[in-house]
N, C-alpha and C positions, 0 to 999 in steps of 0.2 A: 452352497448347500445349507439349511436351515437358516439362510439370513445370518451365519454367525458373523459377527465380524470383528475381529481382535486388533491392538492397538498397542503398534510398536513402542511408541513411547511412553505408556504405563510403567509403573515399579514390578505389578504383575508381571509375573513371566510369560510369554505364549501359550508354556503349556498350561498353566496353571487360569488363563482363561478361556480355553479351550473347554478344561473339564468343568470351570463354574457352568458355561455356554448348555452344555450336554444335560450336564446337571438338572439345567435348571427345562429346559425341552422335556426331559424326561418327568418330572415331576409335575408341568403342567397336561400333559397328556398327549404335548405332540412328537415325542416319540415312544409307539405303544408299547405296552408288554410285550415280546417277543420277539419285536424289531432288532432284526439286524442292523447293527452299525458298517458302515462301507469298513473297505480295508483300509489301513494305515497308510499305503503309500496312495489310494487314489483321494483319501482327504487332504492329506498334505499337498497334492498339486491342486485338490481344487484351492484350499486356502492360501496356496502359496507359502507354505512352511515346510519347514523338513523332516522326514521322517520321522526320526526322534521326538522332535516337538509331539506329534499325534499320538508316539508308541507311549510318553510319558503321560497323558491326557489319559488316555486309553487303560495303563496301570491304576492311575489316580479311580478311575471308576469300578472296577475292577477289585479295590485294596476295600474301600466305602461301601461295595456290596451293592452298585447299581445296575453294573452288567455282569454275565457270566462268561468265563471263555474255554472252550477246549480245545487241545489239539487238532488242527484239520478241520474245524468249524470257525465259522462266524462268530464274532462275537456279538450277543444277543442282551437285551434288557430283562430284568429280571422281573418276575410277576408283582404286583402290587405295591407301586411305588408311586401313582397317581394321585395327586393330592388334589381335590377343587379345592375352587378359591375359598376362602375365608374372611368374612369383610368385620376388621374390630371396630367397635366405634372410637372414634379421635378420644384421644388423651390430651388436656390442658396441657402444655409446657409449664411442669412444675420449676426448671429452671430459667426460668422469665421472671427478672424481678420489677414488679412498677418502680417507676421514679417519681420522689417527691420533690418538688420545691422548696420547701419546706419539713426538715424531720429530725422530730426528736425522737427516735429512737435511743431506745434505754444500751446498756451494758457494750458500746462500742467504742474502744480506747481510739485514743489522734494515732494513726498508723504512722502516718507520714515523718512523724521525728524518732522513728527506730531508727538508729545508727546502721544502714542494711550494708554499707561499706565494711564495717567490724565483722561484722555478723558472716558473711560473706569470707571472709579472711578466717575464723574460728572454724569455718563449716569445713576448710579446704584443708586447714593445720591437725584439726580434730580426726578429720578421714586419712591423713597420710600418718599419724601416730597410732591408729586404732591398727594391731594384730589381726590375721586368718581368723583366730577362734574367736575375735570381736562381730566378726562378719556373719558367723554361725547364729544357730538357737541358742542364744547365750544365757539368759535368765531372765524368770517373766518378772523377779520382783523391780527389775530395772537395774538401770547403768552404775554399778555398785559406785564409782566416783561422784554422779549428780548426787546420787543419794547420801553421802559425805555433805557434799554441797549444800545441800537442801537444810540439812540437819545446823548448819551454821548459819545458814539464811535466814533460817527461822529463830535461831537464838538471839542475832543481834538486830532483825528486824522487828518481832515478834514480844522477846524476853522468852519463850516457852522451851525448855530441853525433851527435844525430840533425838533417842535415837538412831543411827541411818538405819539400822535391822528393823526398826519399826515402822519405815519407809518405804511405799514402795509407789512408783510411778504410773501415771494414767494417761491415757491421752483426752485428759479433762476431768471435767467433774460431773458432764453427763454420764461417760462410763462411770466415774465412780458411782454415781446413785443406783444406776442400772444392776452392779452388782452388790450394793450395797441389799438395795432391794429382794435381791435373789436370798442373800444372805441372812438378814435378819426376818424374813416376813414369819410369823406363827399362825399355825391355821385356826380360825375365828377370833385373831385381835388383830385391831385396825392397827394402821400408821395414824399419829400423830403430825400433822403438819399445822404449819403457822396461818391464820387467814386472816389476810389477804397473804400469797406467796406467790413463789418464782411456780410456774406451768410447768415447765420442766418436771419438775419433783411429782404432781397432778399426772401429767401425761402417762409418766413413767408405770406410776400404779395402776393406774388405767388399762394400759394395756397389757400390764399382768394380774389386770380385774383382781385386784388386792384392797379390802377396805383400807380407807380413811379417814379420819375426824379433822376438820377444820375446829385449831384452838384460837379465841379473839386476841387482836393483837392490838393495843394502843401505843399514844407515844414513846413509850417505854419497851415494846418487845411485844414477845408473848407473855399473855394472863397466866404463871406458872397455877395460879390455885385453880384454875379450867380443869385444868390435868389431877387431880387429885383424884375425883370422882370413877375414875375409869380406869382401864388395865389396855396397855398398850404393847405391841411386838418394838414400836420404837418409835421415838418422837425427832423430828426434824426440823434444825433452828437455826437462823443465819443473826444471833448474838450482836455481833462487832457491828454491823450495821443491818437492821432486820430490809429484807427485801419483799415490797417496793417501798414503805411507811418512810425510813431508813431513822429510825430509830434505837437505842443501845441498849442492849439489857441491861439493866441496874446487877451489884453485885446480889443483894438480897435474894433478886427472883432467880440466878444463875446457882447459888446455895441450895435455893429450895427445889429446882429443876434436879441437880445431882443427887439430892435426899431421895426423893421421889426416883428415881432410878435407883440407884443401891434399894431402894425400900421393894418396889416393885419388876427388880430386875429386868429392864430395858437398858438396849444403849441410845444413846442421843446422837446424832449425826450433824454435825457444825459444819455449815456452807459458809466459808469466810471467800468471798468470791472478790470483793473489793477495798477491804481495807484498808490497802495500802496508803490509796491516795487520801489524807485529811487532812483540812487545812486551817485546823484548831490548836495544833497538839500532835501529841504521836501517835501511834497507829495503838487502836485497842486492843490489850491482851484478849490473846484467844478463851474461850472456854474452858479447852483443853487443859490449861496450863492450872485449873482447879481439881483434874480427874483425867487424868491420862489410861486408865482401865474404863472408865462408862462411856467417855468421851469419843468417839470415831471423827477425827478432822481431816476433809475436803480442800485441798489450796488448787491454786491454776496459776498459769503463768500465760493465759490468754489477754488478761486486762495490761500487765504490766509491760506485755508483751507484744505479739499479736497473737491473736485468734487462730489464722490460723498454723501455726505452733503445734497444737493438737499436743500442749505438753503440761499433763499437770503431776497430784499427788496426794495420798492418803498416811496419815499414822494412824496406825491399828493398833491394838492391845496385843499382845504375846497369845493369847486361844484363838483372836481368828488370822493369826498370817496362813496357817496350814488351808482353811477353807479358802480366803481370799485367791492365795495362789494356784490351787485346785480351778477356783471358775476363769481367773482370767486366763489360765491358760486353754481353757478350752471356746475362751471369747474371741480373743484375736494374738495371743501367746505374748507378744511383745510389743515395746514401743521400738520405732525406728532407731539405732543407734546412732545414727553421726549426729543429730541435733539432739541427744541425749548429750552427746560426748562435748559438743559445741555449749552447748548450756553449762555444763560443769565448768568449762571451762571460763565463759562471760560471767559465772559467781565468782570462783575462785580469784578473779582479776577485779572482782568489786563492781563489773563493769556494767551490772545492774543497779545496784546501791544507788553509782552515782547516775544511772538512767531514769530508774523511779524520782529519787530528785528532781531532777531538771523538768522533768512532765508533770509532778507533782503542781511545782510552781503554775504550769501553762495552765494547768484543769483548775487550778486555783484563780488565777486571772477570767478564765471562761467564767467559771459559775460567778464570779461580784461582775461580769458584763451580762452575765443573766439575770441577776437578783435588778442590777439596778436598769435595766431594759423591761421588767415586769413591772418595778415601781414606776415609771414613767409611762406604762401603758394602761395600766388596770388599776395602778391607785393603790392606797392604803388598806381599802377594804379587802384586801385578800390577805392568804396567809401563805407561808411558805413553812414548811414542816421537814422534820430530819435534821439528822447530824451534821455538819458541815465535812461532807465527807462523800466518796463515791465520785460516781460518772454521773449522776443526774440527781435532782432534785422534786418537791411536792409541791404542785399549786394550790391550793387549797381556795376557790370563789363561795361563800357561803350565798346559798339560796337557789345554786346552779345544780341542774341535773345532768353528766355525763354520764351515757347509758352507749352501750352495743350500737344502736342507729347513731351514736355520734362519730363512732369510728370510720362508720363507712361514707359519712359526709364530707367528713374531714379528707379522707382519702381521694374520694372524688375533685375534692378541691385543691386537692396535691398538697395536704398537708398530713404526716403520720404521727400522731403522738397517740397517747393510751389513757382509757382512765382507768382509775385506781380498781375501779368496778371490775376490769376486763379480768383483774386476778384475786378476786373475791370468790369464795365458796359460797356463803351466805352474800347476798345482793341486798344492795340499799342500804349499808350503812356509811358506804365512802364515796357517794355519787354527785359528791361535787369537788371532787380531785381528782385532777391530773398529774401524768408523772412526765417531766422535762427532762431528753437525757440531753448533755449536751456534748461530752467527752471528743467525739467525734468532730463537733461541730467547727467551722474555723472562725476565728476572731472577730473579721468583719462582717458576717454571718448571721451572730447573733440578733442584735437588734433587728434586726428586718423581718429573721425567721418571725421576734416575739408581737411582732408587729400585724403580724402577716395572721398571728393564730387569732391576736385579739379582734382581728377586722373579720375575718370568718365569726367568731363567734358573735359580736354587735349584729353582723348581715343576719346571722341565722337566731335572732333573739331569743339567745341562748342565755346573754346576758344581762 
């Protein structure tokens, strides 16, 4: 009867495909409004199922408001439940990712040498020491132990004394800006952001249609005297190495940024997203550690880490924890615990310290098989630009235009890198660099990938 035909060995129950079967009859229109349904025990013999099976199918429609039933009647389909079809148009598969042969993409740590055996062991020791009320809605400001953690992490990683009450955890540094955004925006004064910067930050405003000013960034940071002329809800700087240039604010312009804030009351928001790794020296003192009231600092533990972790962290000033924990609780209320409790626990044991180390070294190795796989393909005549620090590096070809049409050439050609252009507000002032990430990339890799960009660009007399 209606072609139904159910299948014993599904996870699905009998009845529970029976009443999709019905369901689904009923809502194209070939069982009509008013249509009685046969009895329960003559579908059961036709389907070969048992009573029960039908009588539960039968509740199931019944409970959803598709049929009606009364004593001593039929049970019958209820009036206006007919849907025509509907034909959407196709949706791209946003998760379909192309593949390059070749790609430098920016901000993606070597996954592969996470100790995921350790890691693995903390997840299992952290979940069987966590208590019932760790289990609960326990606190949006985060896992009060990481946040201990974090606070020593930063001191002996860092030099800067943060707090743990000042601390509170993110599942990145997306959300941070997202709510950062919420937080500080004033109505008729822009954001301040760096240009050329991270999209992220761009995006974010964007689509809470919030102005903002692109201030010029040279080798040194942001232009802090840009900033004088104008009144700002709040300026956005990634200091320790500026993203993508990767350039280090001098102390000077970091002085005159804090004046200019106390002067014109703004807070500043510091994306310290990759510092850790440099391979000059030690890790640049944050911002922060000049202005710990103007200063709002952003950390992640995606780079050092992995991605996705989904685990980072803000220190706030003492006036905004009250709003901070107001939005994120009505954002996504908490981070996950057991990899909150597991993190605490991989600080506490150093077992990061000595993690960033050891990677430290490898990304150090990558980028001098970078630098000198450029010099043997492109020659003297280029430049390489930034701090000796990060996941990726600046090519700099003087005379050369990478524009938007190069990216999709490139791509076509299964190669993915970016030019500096791609995250410019103002166009045309950086349009003969490139940014090389190479973090990700593996050892013997390199050369080839660098090999591979230069012979795409010779083919396409680009250069």
């Amino acid at each position: 009867m209606w072609n139904i035909i159910l299948k014993r060995e599904k996870e699905i129950s009998l009845s529970r495909q029976l009443f999709y079967s019905i369901k689904k009859l009923i809502l194209e229109g070939k069982i009509t409004a008013g249509e009685a349904l046969p009895s329960s025990r003559g579908l059961a013999k036709n389907l070969s199922v048992s009573r029960s099976t039908v009588c539960e199918a039968y509740d199931m429609l019944i409970t959803e408001g598709f049929v009606v039933s009364r004593q001593g009647a039929p049970t019958k389909v209820k009036e206006g439940l007919y849907l025509e079809k509907y034909h959407t148009k196709a949706i791209a598969n946003e998760t379909s990712q192309p593949s390059f042969s070749t790609d430098f993409k920016t901000g993606q740590p070597d996954v592969s040498c996470f100790p995921r055996y350790l890691w693995n062991q903390l997840l299992y020791k952290s979940c069987e020491k966590l208590q019932d009320k760790d289990l609960g809605y326990f606190t949006t400001a985060g896992y009060e132990p990481l946040r201990e953690e974090i606070s020593q992490w930063l001191f002996r990683t860092r030099g800067i004394l943060a707090k743990p009450q000042d601390i509170f955890i993110t599942t990145g540094t997306t959300q941070a800006l997202n709510l950062f955004v919420q937080m500080l925006s004033k109505e008729g004064l822009p954001f301040a952001v760096e240009d050329p910067c991270h999209l992220g930050i761009i995006e974010i405003l964007k689509n809470r249609k919030i102005p903002f000013l692109g201030i010029p960034v040279d080798e040194n940071g942001i232009r802090t005297e840009q900033l004088e002329n104008w009144d700002f809800s709040t300026v956005y700087v990634t200091p320790s190495h500026q993203f993508p240039l990767g350039g280090i604010l001098p102390a000077e312009r970091r002085a005159e940024l804090i004046r200019l804030a106390r002067k014109q009351n703004f807070y500043i928001i510091e994306d310290d997203y990759d510092s850790e790794f440099r391979y000059g020296g030690a890790p640049i003192t944050p911002l922060y550690s000049m202005d710990c009231e103007s200063v709002l600092y952003a950390g992640t533990f995606s780079k050092t880490m992995y991605p996705a972790l989904r685990v980072g962290f803000v220190v706030l000033p003492p006036p905004l924890h009250a709003q901070w924990l107001h939005l994120r609780k009505y954002f996504d209320v908490q981070n996950p615990i057991i990899e909150q409790a597991a993190l605490a626990e991989f600080l506490s044991q150093r077992k990061l310290d000595k993690y960033v180390q050891k990677i430290c070294q490898l990304y150090g190795e990558k980028r001098q098989l970078l630098l000198k796989s450029i010099l043997q393909c492109f020659g003297k005549e280029v430049c390489l630009l930034g701090d000796t620090s990060g996941l990726h590096l600046v090519l700099q070809i003087p005379g050369v235009c990478f524009n938007e049409g190069f990216i999709a050439k490139s791509q076509a050609f299964g190669i993915r890198v970016y030019p500096i252009e791609h995250y410019c507000i103002r166009k045309g002032n950086h349009s003969d660099k490139l940014m090389l990430g190479y973090g990700h990339l593996h050892v013997d890799e390199i050369h080839q990938s660098v090999l591979r960009l230069y012979d795409f660009i010779m083919k396409n007399s680009i250069y």
